[in-house]
SENU-56329 format. One record per atom (N, C-alpha, C): residue number from 1; x, y, z. Coordinates in steps of 0.05 Angstrom, whole numbers, plus 5000, padded with zeros to 4 digits. Last residue first. Layout:
N
     k      u      v      w
   NUM      X      Y      Z
...
This chain:
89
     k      u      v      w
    89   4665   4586   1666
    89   4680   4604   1650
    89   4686   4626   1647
    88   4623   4591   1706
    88   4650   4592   1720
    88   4667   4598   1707
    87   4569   4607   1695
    87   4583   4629   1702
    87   4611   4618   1712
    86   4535   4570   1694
    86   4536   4586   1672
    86   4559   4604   1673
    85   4535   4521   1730
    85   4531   4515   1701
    85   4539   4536   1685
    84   4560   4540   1775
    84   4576   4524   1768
    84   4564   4511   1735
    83   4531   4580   1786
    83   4565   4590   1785
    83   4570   4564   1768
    82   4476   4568   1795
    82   4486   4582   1772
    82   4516   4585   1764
    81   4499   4532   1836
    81   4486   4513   1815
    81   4485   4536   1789
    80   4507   4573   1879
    80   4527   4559   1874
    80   4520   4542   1849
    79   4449   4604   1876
    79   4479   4613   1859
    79   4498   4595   1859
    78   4422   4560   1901
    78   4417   4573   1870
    78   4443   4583   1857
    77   4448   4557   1954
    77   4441   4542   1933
    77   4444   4542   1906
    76   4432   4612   1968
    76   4472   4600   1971
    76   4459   4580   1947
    75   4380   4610   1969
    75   4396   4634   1955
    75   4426   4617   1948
    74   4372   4576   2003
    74   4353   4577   1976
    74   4377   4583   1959
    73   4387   4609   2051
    73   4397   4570   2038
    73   4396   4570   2020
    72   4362   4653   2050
    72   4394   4656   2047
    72   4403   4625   2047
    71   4309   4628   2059
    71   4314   4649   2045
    71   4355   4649   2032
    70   4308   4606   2108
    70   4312   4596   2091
    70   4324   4609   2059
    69   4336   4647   2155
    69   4358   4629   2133
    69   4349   4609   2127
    68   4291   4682   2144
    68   4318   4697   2129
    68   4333   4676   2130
    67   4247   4645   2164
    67   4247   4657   2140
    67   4271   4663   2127
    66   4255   4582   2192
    66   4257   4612   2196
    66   4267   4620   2162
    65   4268   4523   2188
    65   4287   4535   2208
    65   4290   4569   2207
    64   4211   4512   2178
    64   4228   4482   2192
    64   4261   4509   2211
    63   4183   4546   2154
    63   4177   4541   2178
    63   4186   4519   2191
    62   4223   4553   2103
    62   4217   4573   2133
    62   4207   4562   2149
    61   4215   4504   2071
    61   4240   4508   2086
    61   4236   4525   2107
    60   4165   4520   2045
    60   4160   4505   2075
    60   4190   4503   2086
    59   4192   4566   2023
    59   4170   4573   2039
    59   4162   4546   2059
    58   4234   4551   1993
    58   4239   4569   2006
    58   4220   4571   2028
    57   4215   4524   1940
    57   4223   4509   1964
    57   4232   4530   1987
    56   4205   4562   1908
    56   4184   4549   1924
    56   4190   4539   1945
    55   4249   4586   1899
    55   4229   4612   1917
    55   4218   4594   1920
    54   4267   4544   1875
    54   4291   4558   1910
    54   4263   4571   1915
    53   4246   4542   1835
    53   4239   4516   1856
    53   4257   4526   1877
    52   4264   4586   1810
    52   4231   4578   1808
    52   4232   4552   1827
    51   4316   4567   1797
    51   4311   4595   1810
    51   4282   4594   1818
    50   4308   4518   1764
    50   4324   4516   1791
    50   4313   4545   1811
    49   4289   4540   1721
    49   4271   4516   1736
    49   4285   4520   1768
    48   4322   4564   1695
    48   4296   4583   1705
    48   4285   4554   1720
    47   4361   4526   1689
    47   4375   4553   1708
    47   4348   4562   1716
    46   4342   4502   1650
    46   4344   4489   1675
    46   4349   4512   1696
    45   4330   4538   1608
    45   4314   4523   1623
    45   4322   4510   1654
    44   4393   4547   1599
    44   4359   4571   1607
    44   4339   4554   1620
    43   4401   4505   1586
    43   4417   4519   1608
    43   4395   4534   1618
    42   4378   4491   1540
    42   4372   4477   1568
    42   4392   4483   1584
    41   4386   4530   1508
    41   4359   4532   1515
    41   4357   4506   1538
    40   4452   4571   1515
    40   4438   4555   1499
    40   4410   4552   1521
    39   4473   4616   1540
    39   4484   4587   1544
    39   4468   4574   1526
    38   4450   4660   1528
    38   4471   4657   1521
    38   4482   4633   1513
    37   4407   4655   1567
    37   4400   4645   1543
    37   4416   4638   1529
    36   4428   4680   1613
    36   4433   4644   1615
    36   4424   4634   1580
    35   4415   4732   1602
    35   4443   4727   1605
    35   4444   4693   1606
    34   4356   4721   1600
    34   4372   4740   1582
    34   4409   4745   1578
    33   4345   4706   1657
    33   4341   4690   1633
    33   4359   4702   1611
    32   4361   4752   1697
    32   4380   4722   1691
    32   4377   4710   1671
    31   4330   4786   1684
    31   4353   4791   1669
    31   4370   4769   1669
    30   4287   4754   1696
    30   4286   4767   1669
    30   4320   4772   1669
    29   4283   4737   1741
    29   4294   4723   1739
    29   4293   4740   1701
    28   4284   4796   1774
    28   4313   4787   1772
    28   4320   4765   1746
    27   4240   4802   1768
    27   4250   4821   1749
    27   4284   4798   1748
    26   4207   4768   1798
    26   4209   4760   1758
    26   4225   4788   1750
    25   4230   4791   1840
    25   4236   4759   1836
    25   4238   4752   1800
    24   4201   4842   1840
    24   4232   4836   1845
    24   4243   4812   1835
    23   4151   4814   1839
    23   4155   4833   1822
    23   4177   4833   1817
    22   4143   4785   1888
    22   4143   4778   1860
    22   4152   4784   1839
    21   4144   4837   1931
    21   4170   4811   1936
    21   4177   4797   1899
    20   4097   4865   1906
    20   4129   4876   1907
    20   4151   4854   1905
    19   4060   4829   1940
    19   4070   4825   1905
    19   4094   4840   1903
    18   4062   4829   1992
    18   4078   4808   1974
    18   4080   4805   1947
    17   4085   4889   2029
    17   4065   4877   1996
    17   4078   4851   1988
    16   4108   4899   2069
    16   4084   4882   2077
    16   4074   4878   2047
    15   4165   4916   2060
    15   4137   4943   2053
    15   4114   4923   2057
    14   4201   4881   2079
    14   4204   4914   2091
    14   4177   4928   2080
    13   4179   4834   2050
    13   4182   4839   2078
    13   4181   4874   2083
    12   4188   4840   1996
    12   4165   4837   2008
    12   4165   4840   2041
    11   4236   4860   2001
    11   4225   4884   1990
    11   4194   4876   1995
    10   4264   4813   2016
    10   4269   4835   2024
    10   4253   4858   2024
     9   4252   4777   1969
     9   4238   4765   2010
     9   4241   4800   2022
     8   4282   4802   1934
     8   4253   4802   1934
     8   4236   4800   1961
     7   4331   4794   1943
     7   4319   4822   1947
     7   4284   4825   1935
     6   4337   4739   1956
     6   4346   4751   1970
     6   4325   4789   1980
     5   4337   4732   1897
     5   4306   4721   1919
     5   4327   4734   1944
     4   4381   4765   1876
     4   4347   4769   1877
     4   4333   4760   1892
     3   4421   4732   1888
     3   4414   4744   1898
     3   4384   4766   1895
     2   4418   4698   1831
     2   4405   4686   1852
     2   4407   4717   1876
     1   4453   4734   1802
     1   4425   4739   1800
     1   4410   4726   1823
């Protein structure tokens, strides 16, 4: 699912709407919540805190080394911290 902020930066970039980018982002993190709930309520939580501080931390990360690899840091990030709380079993 962390590949969402991937296809959100994406979908805000290629059509100039930054809500599109949003839109993508709370869709992704909807189906992620819905599959991390599984895990119990501080998996969910933490998993939606972590995915919610990559898209923040994403934006002054760009102007230290550029949008697409903060974007794709964020991203590696997030999923390696989802692989390793919800998804390695």
């Amino acid at each position: 699912m962390a590949a969402l902020l991937v296809a959100g930066y994406g979908a805000a970039r290629a059509t100039g709407v930054r809500p599109l980018g949003g839109v993508v982002l709370l869709a992704g993190l909807a189906v992620a919540a819905h599959d991390w709930q599984r895990k119990g309520p501080v998996v969910l939580a933490g998993l939606t805190a972590a995915y919610l501080a990559a898209f923040g931390l994403s934006h002054p990360l760009a102007k230290k080394i550029g949008a697409w690899p903060s974007v794709l840091t964020v991203t590696a990030a997030d999923a390696a911290l989802t692989w390793a709380v919800a998804d390695r079993d």
